[in-house]
C-alpha positions in Angstrom: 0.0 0.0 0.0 1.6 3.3 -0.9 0.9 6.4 1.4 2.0 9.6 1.2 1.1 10.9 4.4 0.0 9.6 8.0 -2.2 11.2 10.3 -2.8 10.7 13.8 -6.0 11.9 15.4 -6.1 11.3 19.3 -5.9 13.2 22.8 -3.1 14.0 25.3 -1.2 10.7 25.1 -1.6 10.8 21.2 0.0 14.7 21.6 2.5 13.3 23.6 1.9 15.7 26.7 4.8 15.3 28.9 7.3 14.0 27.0 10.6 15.6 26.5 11.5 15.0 22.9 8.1 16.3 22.1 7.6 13.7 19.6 4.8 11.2 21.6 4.1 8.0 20.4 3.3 9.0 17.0 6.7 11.2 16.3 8.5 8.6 17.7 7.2 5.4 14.8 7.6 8.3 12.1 10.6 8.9 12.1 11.4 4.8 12.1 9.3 4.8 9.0 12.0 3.4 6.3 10.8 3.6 2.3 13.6 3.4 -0.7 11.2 5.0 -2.9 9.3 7.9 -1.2 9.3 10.5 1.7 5.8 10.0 4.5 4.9 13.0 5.7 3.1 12.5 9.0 1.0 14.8 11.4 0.1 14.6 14.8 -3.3 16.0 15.7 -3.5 14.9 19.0 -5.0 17.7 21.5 -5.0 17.5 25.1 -8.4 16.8 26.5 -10.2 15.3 23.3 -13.1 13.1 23.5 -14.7 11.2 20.4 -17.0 13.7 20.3 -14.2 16.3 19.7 -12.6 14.5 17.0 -16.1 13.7 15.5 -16.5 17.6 15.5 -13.0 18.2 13.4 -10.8 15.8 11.7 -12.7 15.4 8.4 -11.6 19.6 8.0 -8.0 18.9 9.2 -7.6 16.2 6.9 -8.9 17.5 4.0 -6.8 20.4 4.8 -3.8 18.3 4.4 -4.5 15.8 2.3 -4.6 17.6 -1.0 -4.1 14.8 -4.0 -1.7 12.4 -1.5 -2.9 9.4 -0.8 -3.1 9.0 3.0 -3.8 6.7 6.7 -5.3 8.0 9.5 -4.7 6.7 12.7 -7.2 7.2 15.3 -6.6 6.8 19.5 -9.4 8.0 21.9 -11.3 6.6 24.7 -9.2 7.7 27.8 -11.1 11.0 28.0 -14.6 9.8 27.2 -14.4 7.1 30.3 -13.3 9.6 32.4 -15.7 11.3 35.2 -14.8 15.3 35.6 -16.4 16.9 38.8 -17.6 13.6 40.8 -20.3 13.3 38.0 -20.9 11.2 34.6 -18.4 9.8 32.2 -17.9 12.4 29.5 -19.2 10.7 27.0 -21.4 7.8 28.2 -20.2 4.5 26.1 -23.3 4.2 23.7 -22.6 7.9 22.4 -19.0 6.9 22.4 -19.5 4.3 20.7 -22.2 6.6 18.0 -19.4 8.8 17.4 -16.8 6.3 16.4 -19.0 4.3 14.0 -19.5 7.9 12.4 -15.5 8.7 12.5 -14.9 5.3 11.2 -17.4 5.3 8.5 -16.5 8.9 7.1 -12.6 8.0 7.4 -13.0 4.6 5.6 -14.5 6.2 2.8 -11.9 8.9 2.2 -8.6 7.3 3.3 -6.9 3.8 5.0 -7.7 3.7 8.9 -6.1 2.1 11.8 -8.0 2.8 15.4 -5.5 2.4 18.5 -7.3 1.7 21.4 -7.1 4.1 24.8 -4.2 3.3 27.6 -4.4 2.7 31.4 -3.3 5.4 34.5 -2.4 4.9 37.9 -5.1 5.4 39.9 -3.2 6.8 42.9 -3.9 10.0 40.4 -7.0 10.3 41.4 -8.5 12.8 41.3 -6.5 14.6 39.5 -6.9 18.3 39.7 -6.5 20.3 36.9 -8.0 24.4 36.4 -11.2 23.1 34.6 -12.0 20.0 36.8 -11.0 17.4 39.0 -11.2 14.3 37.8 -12.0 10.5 38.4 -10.4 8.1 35.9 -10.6 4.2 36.4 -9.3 1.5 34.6 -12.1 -0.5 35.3 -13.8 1.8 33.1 -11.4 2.4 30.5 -11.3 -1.7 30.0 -14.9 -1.5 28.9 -14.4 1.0 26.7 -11.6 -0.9 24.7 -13.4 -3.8 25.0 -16.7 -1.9 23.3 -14.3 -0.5 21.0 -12.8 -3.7 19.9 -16.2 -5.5 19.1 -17.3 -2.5 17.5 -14.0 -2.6 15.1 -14.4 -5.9 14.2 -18.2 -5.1 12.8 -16.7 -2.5 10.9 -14.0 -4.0 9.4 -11.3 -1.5 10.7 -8.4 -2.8 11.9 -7.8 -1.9 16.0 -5.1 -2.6 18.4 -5.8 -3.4 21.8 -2.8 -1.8 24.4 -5.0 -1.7 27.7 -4.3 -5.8 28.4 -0.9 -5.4 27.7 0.1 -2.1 29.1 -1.7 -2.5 32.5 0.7 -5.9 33.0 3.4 -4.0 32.2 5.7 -2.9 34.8 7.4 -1.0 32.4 4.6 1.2 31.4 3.1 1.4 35.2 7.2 2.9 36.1 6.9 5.3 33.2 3.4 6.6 34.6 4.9 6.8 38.0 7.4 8.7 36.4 5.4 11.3 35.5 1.4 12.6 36.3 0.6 8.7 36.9 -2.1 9.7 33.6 1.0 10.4 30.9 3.9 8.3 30.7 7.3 9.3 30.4 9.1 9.0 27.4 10.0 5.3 28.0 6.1 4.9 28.1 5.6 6.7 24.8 8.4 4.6 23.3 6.7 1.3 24.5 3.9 2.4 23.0 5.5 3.4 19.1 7.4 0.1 19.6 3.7 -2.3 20.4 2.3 -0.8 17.3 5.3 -0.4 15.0 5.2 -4.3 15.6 1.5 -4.7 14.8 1.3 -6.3 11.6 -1.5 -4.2 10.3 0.6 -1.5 11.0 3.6 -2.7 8.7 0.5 -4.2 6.1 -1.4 -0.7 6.0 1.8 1.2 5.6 3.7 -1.0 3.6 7.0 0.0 5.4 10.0 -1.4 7.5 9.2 0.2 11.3 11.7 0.4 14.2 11.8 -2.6 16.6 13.4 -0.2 19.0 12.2 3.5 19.0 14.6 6.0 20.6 
């Protein structure tokens, strides 16, 4: 499959809040992209505090912007946000509109582009809440597991191809150091780089984009 540009749609982890190479997890597998024969542009459109609904609201006019005559992936990552309780009250997106939104986001981006969906991450809950100047927040993994796991089904009726890093991450006591390491909510670099490395290694990854990815980001 030939692409000539890569973009990632997604919240704070996608932005890569916190890290210090301010590259995330998606800076971090583009630049171990390898191709003899062309040059990927990729963007990052993560922002901090994005829901479905939020990327619902905006990505078809971002990608058009950028798209032009290329032929392009998008990547999508949310969840974390949606599952997440501000102000001792409901989730911020209750799962069935979640899960509403995404079928629309899906849908659209199928039509228009290539898509990969990379399902939301786990947080130490010793974060909680976590204060921040527009709320303070509840966040449980508990939730965040049904979530991917709605997410997951959901892919599979689609037909989009979505990773699953929740089981593996919340095992990990890699990841859980690099969230200690940091707000307990954002890894660390190392966090971000175990991330680009579990889906560099993804085989629809390497299928959709047709390249040679790191086995080591750095």
């Amino acid at each position: 499959m030939r692409f000539d540009r890569i973009f990632f749609f997604g919240d704070s982890i996608t932005l890569g809040c916190n890290d210090s190479k301010r590259l995330g997890w998606p800076g971090r597998i583009a630049r171990g992209l390898v191709h003899e024969e062309r040059h990927i542009a990729s963007y990052n459109l993560g922002i901090n505090g994005d829901t479905s609904l939020h990327i619902k609201a905006r990505w078809r006019a971002e990608f058009e912007a950028r798209i032009r005559d290329m032929v392009g992936l998008t990547v999508f990552a949310f969840g974390f946000n949606d599952a997440s309780k501000p102000d001792g009250g409901d989730f911020q997106v209750e799962l069935e509109t979640s899960i509403e939104a995404a079928t629309i986001i899906l849908t659209e981006a199928n039509s228009v582009s290539d898509v990969l969906w990379i399902g939301p991450t786990p947080l130490d809950e010793s974060a909680n809440p976590l204060i921040t100047e527009f709320a303070s927040w509840e966040m449980r993994n508990l939730d965040i597991a049904r979530y991917d796991e709605a997410y997951a089904n959901l892919a599979l009726e689609l037909g989009i191809d979505y990773l699953q890093l929740f089981p593996e991450l919340i095992e990990s006591p890699r990841y859980q150091a690099a969230l200690r390491a940091d707000d307990k909510v954002h890894p660390a670099d190392d966090g971000y780089e175990m991330i680009a490395e579990l889906i560099s290694k993804w085989d629809k990854w390497q299928i959709k984009t047709g390249t040679h990815s790191m086995n080591a980001p750095s």
